[in-house]
C-alpha positions in Angstrom: 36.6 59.6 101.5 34.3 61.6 103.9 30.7 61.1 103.9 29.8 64.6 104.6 29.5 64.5 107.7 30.1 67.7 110.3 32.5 66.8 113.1 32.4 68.7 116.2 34.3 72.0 115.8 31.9 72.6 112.5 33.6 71.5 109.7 34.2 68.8 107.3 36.7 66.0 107.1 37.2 67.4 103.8 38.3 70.3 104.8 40.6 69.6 107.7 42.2 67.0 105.0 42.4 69.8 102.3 43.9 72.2 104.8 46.6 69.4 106.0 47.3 68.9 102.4 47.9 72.5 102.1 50.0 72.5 105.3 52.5 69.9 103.9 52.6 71.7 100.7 53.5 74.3 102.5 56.0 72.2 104.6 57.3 70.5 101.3 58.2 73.9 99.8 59.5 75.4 102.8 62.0 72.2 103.3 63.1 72.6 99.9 63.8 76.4 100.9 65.6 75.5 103.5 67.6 73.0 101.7 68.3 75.5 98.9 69.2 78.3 101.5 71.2 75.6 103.3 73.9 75.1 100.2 73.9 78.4 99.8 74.9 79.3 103.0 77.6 76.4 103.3 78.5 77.8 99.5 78.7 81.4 101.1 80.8 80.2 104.1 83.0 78.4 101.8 83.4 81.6 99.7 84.0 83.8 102.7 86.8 81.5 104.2 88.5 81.8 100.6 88.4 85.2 100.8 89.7 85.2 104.3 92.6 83.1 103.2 92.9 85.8 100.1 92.9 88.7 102.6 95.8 87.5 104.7 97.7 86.1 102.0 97.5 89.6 100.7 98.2 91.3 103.7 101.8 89.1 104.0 102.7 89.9 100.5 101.8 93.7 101.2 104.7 93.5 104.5 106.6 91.7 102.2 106.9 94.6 100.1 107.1 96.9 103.3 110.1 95.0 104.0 111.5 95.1 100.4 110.9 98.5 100.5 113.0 99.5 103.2 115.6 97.5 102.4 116.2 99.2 99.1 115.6 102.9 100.6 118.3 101.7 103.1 120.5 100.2 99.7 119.4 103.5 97.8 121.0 105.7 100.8 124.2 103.6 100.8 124.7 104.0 97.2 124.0 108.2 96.9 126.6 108.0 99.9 129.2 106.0 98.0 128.5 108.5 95.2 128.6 111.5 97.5 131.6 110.3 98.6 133.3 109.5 95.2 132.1 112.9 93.8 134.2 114.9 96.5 137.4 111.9 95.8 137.0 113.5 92.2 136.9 117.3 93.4 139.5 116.8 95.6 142.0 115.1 92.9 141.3 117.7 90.2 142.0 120.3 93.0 145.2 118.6 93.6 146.0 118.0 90.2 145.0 122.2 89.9 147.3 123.2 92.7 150.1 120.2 90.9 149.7 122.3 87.6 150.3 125.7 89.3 153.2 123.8 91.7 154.8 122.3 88.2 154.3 125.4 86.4 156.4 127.2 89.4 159.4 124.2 89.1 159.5 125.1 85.7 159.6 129.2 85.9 162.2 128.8 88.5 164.3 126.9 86.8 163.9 128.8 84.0 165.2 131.8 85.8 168.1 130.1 87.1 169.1 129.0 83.6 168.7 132.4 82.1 170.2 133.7 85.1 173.1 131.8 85.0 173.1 132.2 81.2 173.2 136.2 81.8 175.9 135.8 84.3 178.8 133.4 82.0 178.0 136.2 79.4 178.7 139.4 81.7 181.4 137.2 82.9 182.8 136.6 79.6 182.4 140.1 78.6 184.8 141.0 81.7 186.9 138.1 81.7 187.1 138.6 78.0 189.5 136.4 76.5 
């Protein structure tokens, strides 16, 4: 292609051609660099969005469980109350049904003194009376 000849800054057609070629090897591989570093970063944009959407879909669920949470603490304390409260119902029947025992047991014992008493007093009365 070149005869050889020296151009003015000292060189060679040749070599300015060779050097050229280099240059759009050089260009060549660096566009296909870019391209390959262009999917990836639409790949890695993609990828981060995902996990964006991940992150606050998590973070919803996560207060969705705050909110669950509390409202079974507030269901848990409602429920020991009812039991609280149903625990002192029963102490307070079996100490009625205590003091009803010793109340009945004190109905019986009187009138078993009025019986024997009266039972005492038609025998002395008898006795005197004596027929």
């Amino acid at each position: 292609m070149t005869d050889g000849k020296v151009d003015k800054e000292g060189g060679t057609k040749d070599v300015v051609i060779q050097r050229l070629e280099g240059v759009e090897k050089g260009l060549a591989a660096l566009s296909n660099e870019f391209t390959r570093l262009a999917a990836e970063s639409i790949s890695t944009t993609t990828k981060i969005k995902l996990l964006e959407e991940n992150d606050h879909r998590h973070d919803e669920s996560i207060n969705q469980i705050k909110e669950s949470t509390i409202k079974m603490e507030i269901q848990f304390s409602a429920i020991m109350a009812k039991f609280d409260s149903l625990e002192s119902k029963i102490f307070t029947l079996l100490q009625q049904a205590g003091k009803d025992s010793s109340a009945e047991r004190k109905m019986w014992l009187d009138l078993l003194k009025y019986v024997i008493g009266i039972t005492v007093g038609v025998m002395v009365a008898n006795m005197f009376l004596g027929k």
